[in-house]
matplotlib code that plots the C-alpha trace (Angstrom):
import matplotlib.pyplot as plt

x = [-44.8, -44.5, -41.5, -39.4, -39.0, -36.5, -35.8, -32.6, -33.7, -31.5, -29.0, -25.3, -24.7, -21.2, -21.7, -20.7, -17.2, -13.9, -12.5, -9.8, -8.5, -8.8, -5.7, -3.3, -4.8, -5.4, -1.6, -0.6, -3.1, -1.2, 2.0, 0.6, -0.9, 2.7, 5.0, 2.2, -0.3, -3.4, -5.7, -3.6, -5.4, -8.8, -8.0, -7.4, -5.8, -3.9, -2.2, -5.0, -6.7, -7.7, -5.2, -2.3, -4.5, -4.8, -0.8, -0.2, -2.5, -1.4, 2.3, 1.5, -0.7, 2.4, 4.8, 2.1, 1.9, 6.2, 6.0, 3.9, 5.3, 9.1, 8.3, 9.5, 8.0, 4.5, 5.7, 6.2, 10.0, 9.5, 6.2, 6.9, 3.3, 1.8, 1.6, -2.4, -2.5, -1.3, -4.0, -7.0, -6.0, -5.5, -8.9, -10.8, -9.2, -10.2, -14.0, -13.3, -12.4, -14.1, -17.2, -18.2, -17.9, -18.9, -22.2, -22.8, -22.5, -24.9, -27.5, -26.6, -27.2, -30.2, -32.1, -31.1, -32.4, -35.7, -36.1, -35.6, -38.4, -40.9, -39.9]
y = [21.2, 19.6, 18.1, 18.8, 16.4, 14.7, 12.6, 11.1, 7.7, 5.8, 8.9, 8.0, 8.4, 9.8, 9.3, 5.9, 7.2, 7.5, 10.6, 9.8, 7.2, 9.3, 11.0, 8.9, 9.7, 13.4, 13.7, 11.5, 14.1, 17.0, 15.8, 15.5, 19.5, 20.2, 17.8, 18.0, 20.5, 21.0, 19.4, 17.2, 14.3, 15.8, 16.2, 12.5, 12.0, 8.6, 8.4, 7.8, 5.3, 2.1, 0.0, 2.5, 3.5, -0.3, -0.6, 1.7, 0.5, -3.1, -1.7, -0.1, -3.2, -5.6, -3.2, -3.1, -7.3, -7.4, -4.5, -6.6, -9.3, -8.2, -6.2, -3.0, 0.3, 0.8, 4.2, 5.0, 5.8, 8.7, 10.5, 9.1, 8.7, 5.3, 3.2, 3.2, 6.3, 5.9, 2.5, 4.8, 7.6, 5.4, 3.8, 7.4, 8.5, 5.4, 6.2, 9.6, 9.1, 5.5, 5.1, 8.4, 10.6, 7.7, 7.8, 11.3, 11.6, 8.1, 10.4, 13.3, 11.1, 10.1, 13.0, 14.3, 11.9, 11.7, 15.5, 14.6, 12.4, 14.7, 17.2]
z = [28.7, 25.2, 24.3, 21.6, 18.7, 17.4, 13.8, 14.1, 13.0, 10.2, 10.8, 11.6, 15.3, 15.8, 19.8, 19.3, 18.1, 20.4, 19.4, 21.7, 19.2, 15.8, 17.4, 15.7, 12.2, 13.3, 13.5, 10.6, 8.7, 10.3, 9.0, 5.7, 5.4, 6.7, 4.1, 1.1, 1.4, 3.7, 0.8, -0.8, 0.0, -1.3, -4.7, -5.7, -9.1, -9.9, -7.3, -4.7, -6.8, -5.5, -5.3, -4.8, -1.6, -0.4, -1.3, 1.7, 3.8, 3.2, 3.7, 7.3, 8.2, 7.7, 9.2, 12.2, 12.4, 12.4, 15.1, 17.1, 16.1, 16.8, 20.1, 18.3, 18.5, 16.9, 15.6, 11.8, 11.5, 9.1, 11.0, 14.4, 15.0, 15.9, 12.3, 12.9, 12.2, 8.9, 8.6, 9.8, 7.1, 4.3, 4.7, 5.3, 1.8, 0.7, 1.9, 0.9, -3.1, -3.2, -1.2, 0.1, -3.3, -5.8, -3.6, -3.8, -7.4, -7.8, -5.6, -7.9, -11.2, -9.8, -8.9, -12.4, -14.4, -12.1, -12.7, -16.6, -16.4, -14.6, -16.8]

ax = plt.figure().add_subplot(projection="3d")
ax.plot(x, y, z, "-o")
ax.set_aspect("equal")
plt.show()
């Protein structure tokens, strides 16, 4: 019997992910469809730029540090969810707005002016 084939080389390989611990920003994304809307996070603007992005993060990482720190609770006081949560959502925005769409529209530029070329 011939085997099937496969071309998965170079591709991302999401088995290496613990979906177990993207719970903590699953719920801190919950809470923000439910207090924002669904797609708030999405749509960008000025408010997710950079720096306002790495603001938060930077807020929940020190918060995190005088948690551990202090012996408190690792929960945000307004969410109630663990504060990695919020760490792990400001970074995927970040990726989102920064990394992930800026790359996309680089490709998108590119095969543009490649078509213009051939043309």
């Amino acid at each position: 019997m011939e085997k099937s084939q496969r071309y998965n080389e170079g591709k991302p390989r999401y088995s290496l992910i613990s979906y177990e611990a993207l719970e903590p920003l699953v719920r801190v994304m919950e809470y923000g469809a439910t207090k924002y809307d669904e797609d708030q996070w999405r749509k960008g603007g000025e408010k997710l730029d950079k720096l306002s992005i790495l603001d938060s993060m930077q807020r929940h990482v020190g918060e995190l540090i005088d948690c551990v720190r202090s012996g408190r609770e690792e929960l945000d006081h307004e969410t109630r969810v663990h504060i990695i949560g919020h760490i792990m959502a400001n970074a995927m925005i970040y990726s989102y707005h920064h990394v992930i769409k800026k790359n996309v529209i680089q490709e998108q530029t590119s095969r543009t002016q490649v078509g213009e070329r051939s043309s």
